[in-house]
N, C-alpha and C positions, 0 to 999 in steps of 0.2 A: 855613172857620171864620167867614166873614164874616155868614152866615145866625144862624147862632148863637151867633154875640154880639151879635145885634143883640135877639135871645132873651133875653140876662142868661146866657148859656154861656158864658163867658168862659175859655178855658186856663188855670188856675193850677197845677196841676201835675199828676202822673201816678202811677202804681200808688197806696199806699195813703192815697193824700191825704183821703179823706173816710173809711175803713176805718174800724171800730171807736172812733167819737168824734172824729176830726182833722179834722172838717168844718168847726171856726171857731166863734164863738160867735154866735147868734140876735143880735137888734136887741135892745138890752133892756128895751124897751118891750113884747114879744114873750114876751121870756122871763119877764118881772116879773108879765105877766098870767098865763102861762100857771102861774107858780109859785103865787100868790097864790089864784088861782083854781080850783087844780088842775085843769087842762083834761088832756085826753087829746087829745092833735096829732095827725097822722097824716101821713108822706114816703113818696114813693116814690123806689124807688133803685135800682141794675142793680146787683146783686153778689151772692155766692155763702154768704150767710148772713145768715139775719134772725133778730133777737132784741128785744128793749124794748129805748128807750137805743140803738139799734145807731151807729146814726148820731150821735144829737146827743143826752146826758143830758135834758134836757126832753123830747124826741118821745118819745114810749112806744111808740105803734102803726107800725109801719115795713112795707111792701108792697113784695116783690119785682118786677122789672119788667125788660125789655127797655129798652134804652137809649133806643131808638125810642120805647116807650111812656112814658119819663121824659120826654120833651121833650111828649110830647104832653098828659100829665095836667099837666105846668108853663103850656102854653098854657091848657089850661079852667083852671087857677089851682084847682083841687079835689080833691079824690079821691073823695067820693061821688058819682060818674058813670058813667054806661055809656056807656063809648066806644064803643059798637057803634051806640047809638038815639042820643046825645044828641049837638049840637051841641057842638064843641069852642070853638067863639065866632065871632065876625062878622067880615068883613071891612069896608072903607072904604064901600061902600057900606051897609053890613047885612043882607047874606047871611050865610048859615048856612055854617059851615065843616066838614066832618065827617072823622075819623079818617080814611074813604077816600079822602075829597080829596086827604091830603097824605103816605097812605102808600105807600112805592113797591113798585112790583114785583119779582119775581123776577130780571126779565130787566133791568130798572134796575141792581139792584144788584149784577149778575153784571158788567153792561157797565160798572160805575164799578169796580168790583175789577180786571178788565181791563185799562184803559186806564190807572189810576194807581197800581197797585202793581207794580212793575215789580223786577228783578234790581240794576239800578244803583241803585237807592234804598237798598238795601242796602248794595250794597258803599260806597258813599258812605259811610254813617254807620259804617260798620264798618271803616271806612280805618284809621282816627286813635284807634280804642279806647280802647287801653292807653296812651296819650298824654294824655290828656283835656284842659280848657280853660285856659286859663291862669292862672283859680283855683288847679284842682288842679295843676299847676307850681311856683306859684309857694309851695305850704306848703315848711314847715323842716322837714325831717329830721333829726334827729339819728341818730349811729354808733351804731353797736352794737348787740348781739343781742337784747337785751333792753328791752321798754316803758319808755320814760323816764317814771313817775307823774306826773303834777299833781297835788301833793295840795290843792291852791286849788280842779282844777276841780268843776263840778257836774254834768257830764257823763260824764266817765270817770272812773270812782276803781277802783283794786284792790279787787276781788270779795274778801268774808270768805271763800269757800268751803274754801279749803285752811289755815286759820287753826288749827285744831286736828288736821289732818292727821298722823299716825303714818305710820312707815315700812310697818311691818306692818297688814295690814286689822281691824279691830274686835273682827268677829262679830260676832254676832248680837245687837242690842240690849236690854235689859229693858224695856220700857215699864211703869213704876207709880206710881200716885198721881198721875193725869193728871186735865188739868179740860180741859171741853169749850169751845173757841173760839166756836165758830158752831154752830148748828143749823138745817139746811138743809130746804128740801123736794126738789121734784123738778124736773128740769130745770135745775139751778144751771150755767148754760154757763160756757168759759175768761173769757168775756167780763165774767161779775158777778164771777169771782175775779181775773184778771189787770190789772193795772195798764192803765189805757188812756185815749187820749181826752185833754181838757186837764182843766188841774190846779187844784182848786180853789182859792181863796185861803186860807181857813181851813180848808183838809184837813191832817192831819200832813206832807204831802208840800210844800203850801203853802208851812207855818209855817219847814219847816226849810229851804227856800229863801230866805225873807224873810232870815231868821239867817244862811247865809250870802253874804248882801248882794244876792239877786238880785229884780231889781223885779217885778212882777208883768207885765208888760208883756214880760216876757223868760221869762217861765215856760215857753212852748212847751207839748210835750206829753208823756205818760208815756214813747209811744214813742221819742220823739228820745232822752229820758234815760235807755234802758233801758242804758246802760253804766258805768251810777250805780245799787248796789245801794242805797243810801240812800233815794236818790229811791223805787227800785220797791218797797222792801219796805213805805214806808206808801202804796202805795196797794191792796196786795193786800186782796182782800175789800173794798174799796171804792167797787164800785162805788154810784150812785145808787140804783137798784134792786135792790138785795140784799135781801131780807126775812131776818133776821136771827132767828128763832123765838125766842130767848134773850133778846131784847127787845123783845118784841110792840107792836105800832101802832108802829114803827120804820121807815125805809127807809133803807139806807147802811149804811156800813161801823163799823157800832157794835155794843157787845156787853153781858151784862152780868158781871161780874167776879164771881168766887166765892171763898168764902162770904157776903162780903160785899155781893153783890148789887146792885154800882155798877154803874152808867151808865157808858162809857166809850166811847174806840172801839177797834177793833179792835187799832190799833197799838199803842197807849198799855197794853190790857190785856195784847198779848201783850210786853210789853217788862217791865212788873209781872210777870206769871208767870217771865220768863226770869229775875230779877232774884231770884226765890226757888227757881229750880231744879225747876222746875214745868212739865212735858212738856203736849205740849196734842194735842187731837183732834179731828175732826171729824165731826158726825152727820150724815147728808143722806138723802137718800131716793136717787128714782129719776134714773138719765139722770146722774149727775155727772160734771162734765166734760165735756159734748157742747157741739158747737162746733169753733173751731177750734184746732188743737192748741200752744195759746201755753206756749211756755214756762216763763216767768213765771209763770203759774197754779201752775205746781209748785216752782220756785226762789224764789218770795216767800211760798209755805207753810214751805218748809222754813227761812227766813231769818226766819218769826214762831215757829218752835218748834215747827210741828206734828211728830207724832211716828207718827200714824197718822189714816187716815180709816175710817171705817165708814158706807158706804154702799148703797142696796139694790140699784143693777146702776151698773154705769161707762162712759162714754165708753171705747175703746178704747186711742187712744191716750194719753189723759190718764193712766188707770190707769199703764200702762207707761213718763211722766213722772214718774210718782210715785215710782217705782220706783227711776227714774235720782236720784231728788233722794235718796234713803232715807228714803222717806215710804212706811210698809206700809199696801197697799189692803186692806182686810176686806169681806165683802160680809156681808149678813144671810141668813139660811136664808128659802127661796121662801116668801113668805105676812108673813114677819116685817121687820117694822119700828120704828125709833125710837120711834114711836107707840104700836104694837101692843104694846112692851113696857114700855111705860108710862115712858121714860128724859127726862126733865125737861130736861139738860143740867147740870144744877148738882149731878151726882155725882161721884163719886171713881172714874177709870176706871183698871182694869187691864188687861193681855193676860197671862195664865196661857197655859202651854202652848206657846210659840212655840222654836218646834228646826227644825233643818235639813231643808228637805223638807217640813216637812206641810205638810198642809192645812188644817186645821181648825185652831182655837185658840178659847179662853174669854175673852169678854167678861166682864166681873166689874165690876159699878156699883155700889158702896156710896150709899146717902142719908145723908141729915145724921141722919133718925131710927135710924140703923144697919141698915135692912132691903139684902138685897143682891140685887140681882137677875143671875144667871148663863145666861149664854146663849150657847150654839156659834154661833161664825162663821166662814164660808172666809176659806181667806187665798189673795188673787189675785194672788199669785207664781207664773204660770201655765211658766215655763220655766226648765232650769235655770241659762241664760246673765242671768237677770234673779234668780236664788239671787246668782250671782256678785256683781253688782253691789251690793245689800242689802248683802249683808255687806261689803262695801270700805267700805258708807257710802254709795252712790252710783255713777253712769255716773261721773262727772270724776274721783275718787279711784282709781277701777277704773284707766283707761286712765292716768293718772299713773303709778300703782303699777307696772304692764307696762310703762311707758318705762323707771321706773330701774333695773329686772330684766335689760334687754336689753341 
């Protein structure tokens, strides 16, 4: 480690410390320019998903990389370079230093794996496990079976999820007189829906930490407070780069309200609609949900009111979160889209049609000038163990239900 921290590598933590936004915040000299300015940044980074944003709200452009190659493009101090032709930089004398100079071989780094990862390294750290440091010793347990609440903290709060929960499961819901939240394009990943990354000061999620008394300096990050549905529910669909179609020349997690055609954001409109009993929907195109399979993407939809999505292909496993939240995935007929059918977002949506088993159901868009536009869409309740869940309302209500049966 000595080498590379002498590099500005410094240890600060492990698994997903710089993941999805948790990388810290820029200099803000850095980020003032780059906001004011609108620049387009560019990082490179070693991990197994690149998106805008990925890394840091400001960087747009993000570049996959080998770890090796992360330390190397941080020496040229660039990214528009070929590390194959171009000097990586000089030494003390002013020599030319190049990529091959300082990359090792095969048999380097078979003989460094060799000689220092060893069996006892292992059993060492895996001695003492379930023991862990005297941190974790030294918390307070409290007896009994059940989670003792904080209801002070901003970290853990009891999940609304079973808050309207029945003994008996639902069935099959009506979806009507629904108004559109978001209108999407293509490629909307977990990442622009799911809560992530640090928290802005003036985001919904900010404000309502300020209120209950926490400094900004203690905000941390969506992740740490994913066991605070408060917290995550306003940052869903908030991401920075969300291009929101419903409020064009927009980026972020804003929307605009209907009929009356406010500015708002996301949270704020879906808590207006909840407020009037007013189910909500999403348009999007291609690719929804791709990415990585967060959560969150699907439990802070379902915690804003969405009621269904209609998109024209899905991420896989995201579809099938949706599922678990009882959030109905619709897909468009091949060829057709939001577009193609000329759907504004600022109609009155229905699902006609919808009974146990099918597949297909009716899109049904009323305009404000009364013209309606109907249109068959699949419904991607592709198995019937995922029928099951839908109708409970959800995976959590499902396997709830089967506890107190047994």
């Amino acid at each position: 480690m000595d080498d590379l921290n002498d590099l500005g590598f410094n240890l600060v933590g492990y698994g997903c410390t710089t993941c999805i936004g948790n990388s810290g915040p820029l200099a803000s000299e850095i980020s003032d320019a780059i906001q004011k300015h609108q620049l387009i940044v560019s990082s490179i980074l070693s991990g197994n998903r690149n998106f805008e944003g990925r890394i840091h709200q400001d960087v747009k452009m993000n570049l996959l990389a080998s770890p090796p190659l992360v330390v190397a493009y941080a020496i040229a101090g660039r990214t528009d370079i070929d590390v194959y032709k171009e000097p990586l930089t000089q030494d003390k004398q002013g020599n030319d230093i190049y990529l091959k100079d300082i990359w090792p071989s095969v048999k380097e780094v078979s003989d460094l794996v060799k000689n220092t990862v060893t069996k006892s390294m292992f059993e060492k750290n895996y001695a003492n496990v379930y023991q862990g440091d005297h941190r974790w010793q030294q918390i307070q347990v409290p007896d009994g079976k059940l989670y003792d609440w904080n209801d002070t903290s901003t970290y853990i709060k009891k999940a609304s999820f079973f808050d309207t929960m029945t003994i008996d499961p639902p069935g099959i819901p009506s979806i009507k007189g629904a108004r559109c939240l978001a209108k999407l394009g293509d490629s909307v990943t977990t990442d622009h829906i799911s809560p992530a990354g640090a928290i802005k000061t003036d985001s919904p999620a900010g404000l309502y930490l300020q209120e209950n008394g926490v400094e900004k300096s203690q905000f941390n990050s969506y992740g740490s407070r994913r066991g605070n549905h408060d917290v995550m529910v306003r940052g869903t669909f908030a991401n920075i780069r969300l291009k929101n179609l419903l409020a064009p020349g927009t980026e972020g997690g804003v929307t605009r309200t209907q009929p009356d055609n406010n500015l708002a954001s996301i949270y704020d409109a879906a808590m207006s609609y909840q407020n009037q009993n007013t189910p909500l929907i999403i348009l999007a195109g291609k690719e929804y949900g791709t990415g990585s399979s967060r959560d969150w993407a699907a439990k802070g939809s379902l915690l804003l009111g969405v009621k269904a999505v209609i998109a024209q292909s899905y991420e896989r496993i995201h579809r099938s979160n949706l599922i678990g939240m009882g959030i109905l995935p619709l897909q468009f007929k091949d060829g057709e889209s939001h577009e193609s059918l000329g759907l504004t977002g600022q109609e009155i949506f229905s699902i006609d049609g919808l009974q146990d088993k099918v597949t297909e159901v009716t899109l049904v868009a009323i305009k404000d000038n009364g013209e309606t536009i109907n249109t068959r869409v699949d419904l991607r309740i592709d198995t019937p163990k995922e029928w099951d869940y839908y109708k409970h309302g959800g995976i959590l209500q499902y396997v709830l239900r089967n506890m107190l049966h047994q």
